[in-house]
N, C-alpha and C positions, 0 to 999 in steps of 0.2 A: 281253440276256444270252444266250450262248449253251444251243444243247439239251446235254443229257445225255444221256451213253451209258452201257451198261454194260458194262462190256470184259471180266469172263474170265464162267467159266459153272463151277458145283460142284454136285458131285452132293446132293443133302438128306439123304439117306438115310447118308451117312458121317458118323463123329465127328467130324472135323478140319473140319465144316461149317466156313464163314466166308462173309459177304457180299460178293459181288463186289464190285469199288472202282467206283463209279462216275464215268465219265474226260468231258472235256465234250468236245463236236464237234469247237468250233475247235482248239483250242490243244495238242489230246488230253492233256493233262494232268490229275492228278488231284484231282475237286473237295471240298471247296469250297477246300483248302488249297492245292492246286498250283498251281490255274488264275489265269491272270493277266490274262484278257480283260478284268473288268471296270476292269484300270489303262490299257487302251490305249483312243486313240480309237476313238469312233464309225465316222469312216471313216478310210481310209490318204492319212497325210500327202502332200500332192504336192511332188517336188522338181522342181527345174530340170535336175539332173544323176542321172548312177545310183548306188548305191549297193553296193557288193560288197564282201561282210564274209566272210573266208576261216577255215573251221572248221577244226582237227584233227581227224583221220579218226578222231582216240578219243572226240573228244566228239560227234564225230557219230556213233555208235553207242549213246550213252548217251538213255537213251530219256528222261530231265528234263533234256534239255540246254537252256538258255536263249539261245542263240545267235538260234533261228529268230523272238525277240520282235521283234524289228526289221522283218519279214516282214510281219508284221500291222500297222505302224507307217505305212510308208512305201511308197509306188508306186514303181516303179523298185527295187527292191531283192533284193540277188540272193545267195543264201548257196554259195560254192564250197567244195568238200572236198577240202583240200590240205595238205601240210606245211609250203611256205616258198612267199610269191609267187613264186618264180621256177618251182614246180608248173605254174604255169599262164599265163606268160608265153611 
């Protein structure tokens, strides 16, 4: 299982107190609902060939974006931020 982290910081002393979200290492997502480590292997699959899986520059801004699961999946694999392949051909 990955470690936990805790990602923002509030002051105690204010009303609007609230407990930081605690977010895990790997996948920095939030646990125990966001996080998806525990669905991916142990370790990253090996391929024979690469892999390159091309984001929209919106969803890659989006901080639960689930694009980057493949990353943790697979060796060889490569997330590019582009509008249309031809971005990056």
């Amino acid at each position: 299982m990955a470690d936990i982290v805790v990602d923002a910081t509030s002051d105690a002393g204010s009303d609007d107190f609230r407990r930081p979200r605690q977010m895990c290492a790997k996948c920095l997502r939030p646990t125990p609902t966001g996080c998806f480590c525990a669905s991916t292997p142990a370790q990253p699959i090996n391929t024979r060939g690469a892999l390159v899986i091309i984001r929209h520059p919106h969803e890659y801004k989006r901080p639960l974006s689930t694009s980057n699961v493949m990353t943790f999946c697979m060796h060889r694999c490569a997330l590019v931020k582009a509008r249309a392949v031809k971005d990056q051909v």
